[in-house]
C-alpha atoms as one frame of an Amber mdcrd trajectory, in Angstrom:
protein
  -7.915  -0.656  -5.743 -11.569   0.255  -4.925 -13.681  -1.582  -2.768 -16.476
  -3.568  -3.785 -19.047  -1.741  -2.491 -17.685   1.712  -4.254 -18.468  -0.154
  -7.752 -21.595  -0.502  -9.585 -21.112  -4.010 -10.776 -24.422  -3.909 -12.383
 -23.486  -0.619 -14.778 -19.438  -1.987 -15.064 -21.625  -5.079 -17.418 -24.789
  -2.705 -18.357 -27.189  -4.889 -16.736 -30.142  -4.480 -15.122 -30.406  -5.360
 -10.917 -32.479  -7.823 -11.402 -30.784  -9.582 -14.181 -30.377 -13.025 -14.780
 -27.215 -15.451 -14.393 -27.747 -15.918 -18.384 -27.524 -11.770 -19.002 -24.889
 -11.488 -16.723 -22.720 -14.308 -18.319 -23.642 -12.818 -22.176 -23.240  -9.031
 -20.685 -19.793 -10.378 -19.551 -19.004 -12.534 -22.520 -19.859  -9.175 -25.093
 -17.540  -6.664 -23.037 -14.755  -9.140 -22.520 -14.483  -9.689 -26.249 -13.912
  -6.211 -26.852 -11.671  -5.717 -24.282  -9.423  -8.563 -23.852  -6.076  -6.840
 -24.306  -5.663  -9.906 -26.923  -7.707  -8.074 -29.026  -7.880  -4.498 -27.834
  -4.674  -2.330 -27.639  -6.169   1.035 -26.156  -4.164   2.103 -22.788  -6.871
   1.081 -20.462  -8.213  -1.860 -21.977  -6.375  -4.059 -19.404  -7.590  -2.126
 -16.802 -11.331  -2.266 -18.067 -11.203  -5.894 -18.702 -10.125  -6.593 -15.410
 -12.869  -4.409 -13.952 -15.665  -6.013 -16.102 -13.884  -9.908 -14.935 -14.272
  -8.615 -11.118 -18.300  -7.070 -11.600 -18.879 -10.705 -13.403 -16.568 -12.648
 -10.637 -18.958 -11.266  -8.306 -22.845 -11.348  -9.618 -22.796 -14.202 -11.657
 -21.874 -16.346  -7.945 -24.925 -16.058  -6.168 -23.363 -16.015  -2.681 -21.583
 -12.951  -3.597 -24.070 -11.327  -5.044 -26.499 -11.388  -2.235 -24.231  -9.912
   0.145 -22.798  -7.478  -2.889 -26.819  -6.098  -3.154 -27.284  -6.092   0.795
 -24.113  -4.116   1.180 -24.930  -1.727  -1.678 -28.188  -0.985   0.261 -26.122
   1.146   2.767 -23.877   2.779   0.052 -23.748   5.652  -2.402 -25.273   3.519
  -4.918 -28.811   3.229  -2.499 -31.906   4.784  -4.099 -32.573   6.400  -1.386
 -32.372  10.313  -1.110 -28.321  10.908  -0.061 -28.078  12.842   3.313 -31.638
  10.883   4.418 -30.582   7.074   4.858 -31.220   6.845   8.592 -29.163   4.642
  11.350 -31.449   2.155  13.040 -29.681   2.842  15.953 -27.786  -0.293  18.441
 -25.477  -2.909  17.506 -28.497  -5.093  16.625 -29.597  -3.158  13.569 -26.991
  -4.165  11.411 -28.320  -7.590  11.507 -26.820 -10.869  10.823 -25.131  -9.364
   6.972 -21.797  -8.612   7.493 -22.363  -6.021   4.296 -24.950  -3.858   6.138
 -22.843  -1.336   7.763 -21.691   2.202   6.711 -18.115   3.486   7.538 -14.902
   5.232   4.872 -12.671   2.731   4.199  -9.969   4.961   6.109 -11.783   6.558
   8.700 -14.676   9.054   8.384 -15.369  12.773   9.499 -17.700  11.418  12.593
 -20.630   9.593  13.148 -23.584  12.070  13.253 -26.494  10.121  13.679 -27.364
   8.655  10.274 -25.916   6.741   7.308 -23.943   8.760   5.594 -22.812   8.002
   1.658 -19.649   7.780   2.124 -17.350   5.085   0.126 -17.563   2.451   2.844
 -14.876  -0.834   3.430 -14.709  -3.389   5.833 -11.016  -4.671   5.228  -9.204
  -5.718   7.918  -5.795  -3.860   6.874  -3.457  -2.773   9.946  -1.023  -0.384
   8.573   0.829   1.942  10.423   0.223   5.848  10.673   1.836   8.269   8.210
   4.059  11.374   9.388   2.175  14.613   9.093   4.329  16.751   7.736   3.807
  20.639   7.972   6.142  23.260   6.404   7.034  26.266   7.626   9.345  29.384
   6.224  11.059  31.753   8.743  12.889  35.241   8.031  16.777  35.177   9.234
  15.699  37.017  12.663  12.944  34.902  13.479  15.487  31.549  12.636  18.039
  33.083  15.500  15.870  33.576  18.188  13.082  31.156  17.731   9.474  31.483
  17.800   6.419  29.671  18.583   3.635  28.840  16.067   0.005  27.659  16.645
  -0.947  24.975  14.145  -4.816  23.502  13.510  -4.289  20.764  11.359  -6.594
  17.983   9.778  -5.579  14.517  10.124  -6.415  10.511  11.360  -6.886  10.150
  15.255  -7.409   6.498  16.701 -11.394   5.935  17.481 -12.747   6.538  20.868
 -15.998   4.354  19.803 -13.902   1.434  18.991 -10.759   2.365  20.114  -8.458
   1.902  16.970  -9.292  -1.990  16.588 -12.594  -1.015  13.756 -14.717  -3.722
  15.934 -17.183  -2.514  18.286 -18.412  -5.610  19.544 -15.418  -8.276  18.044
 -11.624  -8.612  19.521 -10.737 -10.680  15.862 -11.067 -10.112  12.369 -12.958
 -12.325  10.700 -11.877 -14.676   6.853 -12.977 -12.792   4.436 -16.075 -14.976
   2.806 -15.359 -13.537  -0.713 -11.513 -15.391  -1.168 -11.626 -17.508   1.685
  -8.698 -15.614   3.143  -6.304 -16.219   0.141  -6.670 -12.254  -0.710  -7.392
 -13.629  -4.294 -10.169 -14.490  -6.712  -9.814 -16.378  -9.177 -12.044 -16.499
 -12.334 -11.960 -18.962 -15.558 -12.529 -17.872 -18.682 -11.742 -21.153 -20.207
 -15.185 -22.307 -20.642 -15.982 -19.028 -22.528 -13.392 -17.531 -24.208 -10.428
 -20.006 -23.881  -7.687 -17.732 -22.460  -7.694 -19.560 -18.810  -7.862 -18.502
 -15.450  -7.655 -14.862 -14.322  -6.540 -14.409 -10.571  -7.120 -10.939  -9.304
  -7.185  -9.240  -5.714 -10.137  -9.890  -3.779 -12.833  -6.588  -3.788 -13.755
  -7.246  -0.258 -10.824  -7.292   1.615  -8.711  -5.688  -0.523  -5.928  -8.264
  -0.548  -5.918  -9.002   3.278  -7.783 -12.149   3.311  -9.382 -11.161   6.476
 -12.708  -8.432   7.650 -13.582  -6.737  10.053 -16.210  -8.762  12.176 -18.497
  -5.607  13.680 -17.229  -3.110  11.942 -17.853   0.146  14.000 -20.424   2.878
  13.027 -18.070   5.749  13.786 -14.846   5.016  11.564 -16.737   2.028   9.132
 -13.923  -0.872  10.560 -10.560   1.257   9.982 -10.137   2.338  13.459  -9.404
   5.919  12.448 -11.627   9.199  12.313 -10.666  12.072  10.109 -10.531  15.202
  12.652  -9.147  18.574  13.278  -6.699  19.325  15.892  -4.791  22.029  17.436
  -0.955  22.240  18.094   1.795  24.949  19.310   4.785  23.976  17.315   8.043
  25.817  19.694  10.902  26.402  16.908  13.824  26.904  18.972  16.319  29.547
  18.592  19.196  29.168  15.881  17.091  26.963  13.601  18.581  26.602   9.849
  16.724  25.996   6.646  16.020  22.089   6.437  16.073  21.544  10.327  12.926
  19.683  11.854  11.063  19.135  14.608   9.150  16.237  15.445   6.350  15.546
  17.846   5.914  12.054  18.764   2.361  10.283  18.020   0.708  13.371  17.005
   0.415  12.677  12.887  -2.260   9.969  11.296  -3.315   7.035  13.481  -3.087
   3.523  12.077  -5.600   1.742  10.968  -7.094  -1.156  12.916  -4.961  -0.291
  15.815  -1.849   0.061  14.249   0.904   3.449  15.463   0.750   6.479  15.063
   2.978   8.010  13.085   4.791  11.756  14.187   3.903  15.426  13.403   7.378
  16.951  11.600   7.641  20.095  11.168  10.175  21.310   8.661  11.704  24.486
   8.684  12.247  26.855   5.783  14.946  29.504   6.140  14.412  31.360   1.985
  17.901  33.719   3.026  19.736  30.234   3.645  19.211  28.761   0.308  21.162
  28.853  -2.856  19.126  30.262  -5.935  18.970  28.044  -8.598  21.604  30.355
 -10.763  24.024  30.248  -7.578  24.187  26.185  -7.327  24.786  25.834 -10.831
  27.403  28.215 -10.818  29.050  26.394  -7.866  28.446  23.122  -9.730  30.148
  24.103 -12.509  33.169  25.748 -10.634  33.049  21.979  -9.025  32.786  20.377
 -12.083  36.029  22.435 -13.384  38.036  21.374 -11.254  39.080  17.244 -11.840
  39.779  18.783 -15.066  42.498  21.216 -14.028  44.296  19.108 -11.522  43.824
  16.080 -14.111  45.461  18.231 -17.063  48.366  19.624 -14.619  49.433  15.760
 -13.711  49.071  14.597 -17.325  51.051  17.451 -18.833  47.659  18.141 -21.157
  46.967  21.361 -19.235  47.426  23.395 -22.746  45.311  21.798 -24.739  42.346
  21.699 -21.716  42.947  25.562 -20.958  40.307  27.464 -22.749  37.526  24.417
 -21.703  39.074  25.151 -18.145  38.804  28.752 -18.225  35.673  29.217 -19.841
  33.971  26.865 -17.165  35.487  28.870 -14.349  34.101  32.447 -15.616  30.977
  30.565 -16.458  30.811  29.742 -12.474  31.917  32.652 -10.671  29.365  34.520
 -12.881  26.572  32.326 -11.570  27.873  32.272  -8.363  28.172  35.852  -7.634
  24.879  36.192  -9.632  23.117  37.425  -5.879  26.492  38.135  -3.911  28.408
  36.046  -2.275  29.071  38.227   1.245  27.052  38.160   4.699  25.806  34.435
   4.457  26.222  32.108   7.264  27.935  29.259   7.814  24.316  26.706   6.215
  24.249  28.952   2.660  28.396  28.207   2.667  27.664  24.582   3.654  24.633
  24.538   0.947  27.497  25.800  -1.599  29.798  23.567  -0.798  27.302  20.583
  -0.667  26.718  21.851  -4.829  30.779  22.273  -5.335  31.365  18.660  -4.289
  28.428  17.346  -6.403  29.977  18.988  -9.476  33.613  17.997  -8.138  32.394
  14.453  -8.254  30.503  14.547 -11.837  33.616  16.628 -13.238  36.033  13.665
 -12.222  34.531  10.405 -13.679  34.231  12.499 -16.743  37.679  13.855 -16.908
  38.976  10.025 -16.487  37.064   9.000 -18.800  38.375  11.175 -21.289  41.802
  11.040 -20.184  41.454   7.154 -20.289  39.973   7.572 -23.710  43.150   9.875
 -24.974  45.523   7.245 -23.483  43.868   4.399 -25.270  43.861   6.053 -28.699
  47.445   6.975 -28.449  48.405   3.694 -27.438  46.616   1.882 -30.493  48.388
   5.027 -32.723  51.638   3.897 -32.081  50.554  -0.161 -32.107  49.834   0.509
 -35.438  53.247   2.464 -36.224  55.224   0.071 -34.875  53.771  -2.706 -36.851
  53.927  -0.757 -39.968  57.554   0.108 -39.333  57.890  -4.068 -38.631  56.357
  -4.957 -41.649  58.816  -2.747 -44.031  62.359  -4.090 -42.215  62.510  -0.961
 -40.594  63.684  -0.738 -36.913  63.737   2.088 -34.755
């Protein structure tokens, strides 16, 4: 969900910013209408409604709304020229509003100096690190004897300003003054259009019920700085295709001081791999099978032998469609990986339709023998 400060509330309604309580409630009251999802049935209705119940939830309370316009001073929405909204400079000149700050809600590129415009969030959300995950493809002779490959890669490192924890100046979060901590709003329509209450996640701290206090100037309360960095990845010798190497703590940084999560490198061996023609052809030479050890034990192996035989020229064809000689021992353990597969969706098929062949013929003669009852005859 979007933060509160990355929406014009004042557009969402088509108001102007220095509109009334009266035009915001009517403003509301018009778009509602015509997009309850009640009433309107178009895909995104719901979606819209709730967007137009959050701008309202928000101006028409006059708490919120002052520190919604103060903290849309500092954001992309400021009428100010973008690239030119300055940074008063100390902890000072952010003042007493928690809302006048700057800072992505993930992490930023830097601070350099000035305000940038980027989408801003104080929300105190610790979260761990993601893996970054890089992906590399080696030829057969490089995959024996191993080789060594510089990586620059862009991801989340903890911030040196405010070391991971988003607060310069703060060791807590803060409640969130928006929801009172519950992480929810709550808005009733009763009073205008009689459908109730509508509870929705809280804009401001995005569901966590808590803020950052300070948030910092470098990272905007996250804790995390989106930078470039530099790493030697050593792929030792006899790698295989799907084999992967991981570097502890070097991937994304947490937010608000949370881990960080591992760079994995993944390697890609092309000559190890199965084409797509080769594991379907195995597949279906898997697949054969239940059916010709099934037909053997149930003495139905003549009546199953052209399905049988078809199947198995059907397989080696698209198995042999690139050769089958001079792979190693991971394209033979790829094949039989795509064998067993079919093996396994071959045999709850052939069951079934053995099971199905046995349950006919035993209602067949059922039926004969009650016919043969009903006429005095005996057999």
């Amino acid at each position: 969900m979007a933060s509160m400060n990355e929406k014009d509330y004042y557009e969402i309604l088509g108001v102007s910013k220095d509109a009334s309580t009266d035009e915001i409630r009517k403003a509301f009251q018009q778009k509602a209408r015509k997009l309850h999802p009640d009433v309107n049935k178009a895909p995104d209705a719901e979606e819209k409604f709730k967007e137009v119940s959050e701008a309202y939830a928000v101006l028409s309370d006059p708490d919120k709304r002052r520190r919604y316009d103060a903290m849309r001073s500092g954001s992309v929405f400021s009428t100010s020229t973008p690239g030119t909204q300055g940074y008063s400079g100390g902890y000072g000149g952010y003042g007493s509003d928690p809302f006048s700050w700057g800072g992505w809600p993930f992490g930023g590129m830097g601070y350099t100096g000035r305000r940038s415009s980027q989408k801003r969030s104080r929300a105190f959300n610790p979260q761990a690190g993601a893996d970054f995950v890089f992906h590399i493809d080696l030829d057969p002779d490089q995959a024996k004897h191993g080789v060594k490959r510089g990586v620059t890669y862009q991801h989340y490192t903890s911030c040196t300003r405010c070391h991971g924890s988003g607060s310069v100046m703060s060791d807590h979060p803060e409640t969130c003054p928006t929801c009172h901590g519950t992480g929810h709003i709550s808005i009733d329509l009763g009073t205008l259009f009689g459908f109730g209450e509508m509870d929705m996640v809280c804009p401001e701290c995005e569901g966590s019920g808590k803020v950052v206090a300070d948030p910092c100037p470098d990272c905007g309360g996250s804790g995390r700085v989106l930078t470039a960095s530099e790493l030697v990845v050593e792929i030792p010798a006899g790698s295989h295709d799907g084999d992967e190497i991981r570097i502890k703590g070097k991937g994304n940084a947490g937010t608000n001081g949370e881990a960080t999560g591992d760079f994995v490198c993944r390697v890609g061996v092309p000559a190890e791999r199965l084409t797509q023609r080769q594991a379907m052809g195995f597949q279906v030479l898997g697949f054969d099978l239940p059916f010709l050890i099934l037909g053997a034990l149930t003495d139905m192996l003549s009546g199953l032998l052209i399905f049988i035989v078809v199947l198995a020229v059907i397989g080696l064809i698209f198995a042999g469609s690139s050769g089958v000689t001079g792979h190693g021992k991971t394209w033979w353990r790829h094949a039989g990986s795509a064998f067993v597969n079919g093996a396994v969706q071959g045999t709850f098929i052939a069951i079934f339709i053995m099971a199905m062949v046995s349950c006919t013929a035993s209602i067949g003669n059922s039926g004969y023998a009650s016919r043969m009852g009903a006429t005095g005859v005996h057999v």
